[in-house]
Every structure is written in structure tokens, then in C-alpha cells.
Residue, then its C-alpha position, 0 to 999 in steps of 0.5 A: x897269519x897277519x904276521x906272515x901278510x905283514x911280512x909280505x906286504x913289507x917285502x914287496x914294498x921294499x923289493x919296489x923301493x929297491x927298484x926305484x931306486x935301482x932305475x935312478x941308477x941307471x941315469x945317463x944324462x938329461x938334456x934340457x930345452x928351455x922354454x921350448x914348445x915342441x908340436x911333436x914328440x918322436x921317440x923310438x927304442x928297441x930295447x927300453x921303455x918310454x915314458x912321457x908327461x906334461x909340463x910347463x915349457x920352461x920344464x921341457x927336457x929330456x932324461x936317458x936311462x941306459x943299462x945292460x940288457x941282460x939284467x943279470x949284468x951290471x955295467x960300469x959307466x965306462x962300459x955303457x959309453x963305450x957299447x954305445x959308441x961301439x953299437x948305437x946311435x943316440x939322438x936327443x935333439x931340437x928340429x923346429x917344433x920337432x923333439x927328438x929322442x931316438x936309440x938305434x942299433x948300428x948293427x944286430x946284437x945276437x943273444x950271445x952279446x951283451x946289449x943296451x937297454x935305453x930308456x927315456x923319461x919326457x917331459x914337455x908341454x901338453x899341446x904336443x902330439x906324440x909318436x912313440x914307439x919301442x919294440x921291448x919296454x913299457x910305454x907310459x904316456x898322460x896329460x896330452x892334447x894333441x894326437x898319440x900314436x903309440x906302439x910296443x912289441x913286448x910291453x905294457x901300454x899305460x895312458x892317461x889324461x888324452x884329449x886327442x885322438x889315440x891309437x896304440x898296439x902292443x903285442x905282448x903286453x896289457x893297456x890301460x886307458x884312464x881319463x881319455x877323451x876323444x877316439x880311441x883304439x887300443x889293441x893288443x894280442x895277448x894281454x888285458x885291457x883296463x878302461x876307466x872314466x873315458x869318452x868317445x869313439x872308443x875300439x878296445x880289441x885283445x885276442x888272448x885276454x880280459x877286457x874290464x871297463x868302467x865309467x866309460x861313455x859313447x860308443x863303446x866296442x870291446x871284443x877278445x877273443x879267449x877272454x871276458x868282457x865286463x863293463x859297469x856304468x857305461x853309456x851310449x851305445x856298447x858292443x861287447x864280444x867274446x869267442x870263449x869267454x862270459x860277457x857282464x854288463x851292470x849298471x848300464x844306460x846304453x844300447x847294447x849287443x853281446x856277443x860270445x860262443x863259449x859263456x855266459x851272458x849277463x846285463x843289467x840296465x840302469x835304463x834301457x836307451x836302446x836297442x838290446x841284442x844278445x846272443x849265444x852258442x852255447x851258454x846262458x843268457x840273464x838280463x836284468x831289465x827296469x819294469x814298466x818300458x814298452x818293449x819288443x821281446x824276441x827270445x830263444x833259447x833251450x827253456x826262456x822265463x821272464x819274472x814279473x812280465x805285465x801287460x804283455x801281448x803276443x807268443x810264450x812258450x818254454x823255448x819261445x817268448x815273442x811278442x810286446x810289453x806295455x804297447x811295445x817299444x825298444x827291441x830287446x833279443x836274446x837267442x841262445x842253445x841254453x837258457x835264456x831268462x829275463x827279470x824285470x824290478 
């Protein structure tokens, strides 16, 4: 067995060398602009991918990857020159502060045509704002400052490093978001969505999906809607839901509201920062709550229990448990057609 997984970790290692070196290949031309300082990035494919990075201005340039649409063929040079010049337009320009890198089509290329696929790798200073825009390709974007508006139709979207306010959708694709602060929303349809280490006003929507998040702060709102949310070590304020699909949360400090119709809810707090409202139609609820907190309870549901419930005042029953720990305090809810069950350590 350790050979056969010796052997596979060596095959998908060089399958990922072979295609690194496959997309060297494919380099069209750089085109260089020293010590520019564009404020603005517009780049814009339809077919291809799009990838831009920070670095010094003296380093600003422009590469442009090109190669048949059709990965089963290969064109020569000659052949890529003269698709392009028969059915593209490339632009790679300097207006004012304004870089530009755009590939359009002159006219529709059907399926039974051989296309371009057209890619570019940006390099430029990190004070610029980027539009970036594809509408089959991958989009990759770290280590700016200034404003991003990303989208893609059949692509993955994979940022970083983002202090400005970032917005991006793809369609059919996954986002992850790493090391970004400042508002952020983030969509798409049908893909995941990965959060990591990341601060602000924070929108992070699927509709067919996982959302898994952590080390995130502020105010947090993850939603899919066939799909799991789980989140670990987030603070400030949550909301988290699902149509079909679990809700966890562990390791908060945060208020939070969960939300979801067909799974399971489960939390566990760190400290509780505020209010906690959890609801369900048809699964059950679990939270794992420090002791000692003056709390207001509200629980419903088709049998709730609490472990360990001192100094508490007012209603318990199987499928009913209202009322106040420790003098009272910070809301805690959960309404569910199942069980609801709290634990305090």
C-alpha cells in the first residue's frame, strides 16, 4: 500500500510539473512598463485566465499566454499569429494611470472552430485598483490596496492580501479568500467558498456549496443554499445559514444566528459576546455554552435538555425550557421540530 501511494504522489507531482511547464510554453510576449505606477488595472478575457500580483513599479509588466482553446490541439506560433490577427483583438497599453490588457473576439468563434484561449500574468505596484474580468478562465489576485471588482463565468476565483474593498462572482467556480481586510463580497453559484484569516464587513453567498471559514473577525454572514457552513475561531458578529445543509460553529466569540431547514446545528462558544439564536426545521440543535453567564434561555423544540443548568429561574418542561440563568443576561434561542439540547463546561 505505501508503494501504490508513493507511486501516486509521484504521478500527480510530475502531471503538475509537466503542467507548468506546458503553460511556459505557451508565452506569447511580455511587455514591460518601467517604473509606471498605474492607479488602475483593467484586464478583460473571455477565454483564458487572469492573474495579477504586487510588485515594486520598476518590475511593472505585462505577460500574455495564448494557446488553442481546444486542449486536444496544439498550434504552432505562425498558427497563434495568425488566429489573432484573423479573429482578435489584443491590447496591452499604458493610458495615463490606466493599464490596460484586453482580448476580444472580432467576431463569434462556434464550436466547430478552433479558438484562443489568451491569458495574462500582471505584475504592478500594490496601490493600484483592479477590474478584472473573464468569462471562461481562473482568476487570481494577491497583494493590493486599493479597490477590486473581480468576476468570472467558469472559473475559480483565488485572492489575497486585499486591503480594499473587494467584490467578485463566478458562476461556476470555488472562491477562496485569504488574509483580506476591509468589506468583502464574494459569490457564486455553484462552487465552495474557503475563508481564512480575514477582517471586516464580510458577504460570502453560494447557492450550490460548501462555505468553511476560519480565523475570520467582524461581521461575518456566510449563506449556501444546498450546502454546509462551519466556521472556527470567528469573532464579532455571525450569521450563518443553509437551506439543505449542517450548520458548525466551534470556537466562537461572536454573537451568532444559524439558520438552516434540512441539518443539524451545532456551536460551541469560546465566550459568549452576544446574542445566540438558532433555528431549525427539521434537525437538531447542540450548543456548547461556557458556564457561569447570566443568560435569557428560550428553547423549543421536539425534547430540549440542558447539562449542568445552575442558578436557573422560570420554565422547564420536555419540549420547553424558558427562562433565566444567573440573573439573566444575553439572549440565547433555539427553536427546532427535533432536539434541542444545551451543554455548559
Amino acid at each position: 500500500m505505501k508503494n501504490i501511494a508513493l507511486a501516486f504522489i509521484l504521478a500527480v507531482s510530475f502531471l503538475a510539473v509537466q503542467a507548468q511547464h506546458a503553460e511556459s510554453d505557451y508565452l506569447y510576449t511580455t511587455k514591460s512598463f518601467k517604473d509606471a505606477s498605474p492607479g488602475k488595472i483593467n484586464a478583460g478575457t473571455s477565454h483564458g485566465n487572469i492573474s495579477v500580483s504586487d510588485v515594486p513599479a520598476s518590475q511593472t509588466r505585462v505577460e500574455v499566454y495564448i494557446h488553442s482553446s481546444n486542449g486536444n490541439q496544439e498550434l504552432s506560433k505562425d498558427e497563434i499569429q495568425k488566429k489573432l490577427d484573423q479573429d482578435y483583438i489584443l491590447e496591452i497599453s499604458l493610458s495615463g494611470d490606466v493599464l490596460n490588457a484586453t482580448a476580444r473576439q472580432k467576431k463569434e468563434i462556434f464550436l466547430n472552430e478552433t479558438g484562443l484561449s489568451i491569458s495574462f500574468v500582471i505584475y504592478a505596484p500594490k496601490t493600484a485598483s483592479n477590474v478584472l474580468k473573464t468569462s471562461h478562465g481562473n482568476i487570481d489576485l494577491t497583494g493590493f490596496e486599493g479597490s477590486q471588482d473581480v468576476e468570472t463565468s467558469h472559473g475559480d476565483l483565488t485572492i489575497s492580501k486585499i486591503t480594499g474593498k473587494l467584490t467578485g462572482e463566478t458562476s461556476h467556480g470555488n472562491v477562496s479568500v485569504t488574509d483580506c481586510n476591509n468589506d468583502i463580497d464574494l459569490s457564486t453559484s455553484h462552487g465552495d467558498i474557503t475563508g481564512r484569516n480575514c477582517e471586516g464587513t464580510i458577504k460570502l453567498i453560494t447557492s450550490h456549496g460548501n462555505i468553511d471559514l476560519r480565523d475570520m473577525k467582524g461581521k461575518v454572514r456566510a449563506g449556501t443554499s444546498h450546502g454546509n457552513v462551519s466556521g472556527n475561531t470567528i469573532g464579532g458578529e455571525m450569521t450563518a445559514s443553509t437551506s439543505h445543509g449542517n450548520v458548525s460553529l466551534e470556537d466562537m466569540s461572536s454573537s451568532v444566528n444559524a439558520s438552516t431547514d434540512h441539518g443539524d446545528i451545532s456551536l460551541s462558544a469560546a465566550s459568549i459576546t452576544g446574542e445566540i439564536v438558532t433555528s431549525n426545521g427539521n434537525g437538531n440543535i447542540s450548543l456548547d455554552l461556557p458556564k457561569g453567564k447570566g443568560l435569557d434561555l428560550d428553547l423549543q423544540g421536539r425534547e430540549v435538555s440542558i447539562d449542568e443548568l445552575q442558578n436557573f429561574s422560570g420554565t422547564k418542561e420536555k419540549d420547553l425550557i424558558k427562562g433565566s440563568t444567573n440573573g439573566g443576561g444575553i439572549k440565547v434561542s433555539a427553536r427546532t421540530d427535533r432536539e434541542a439540547r444545551v451543554t455548559f463546561r
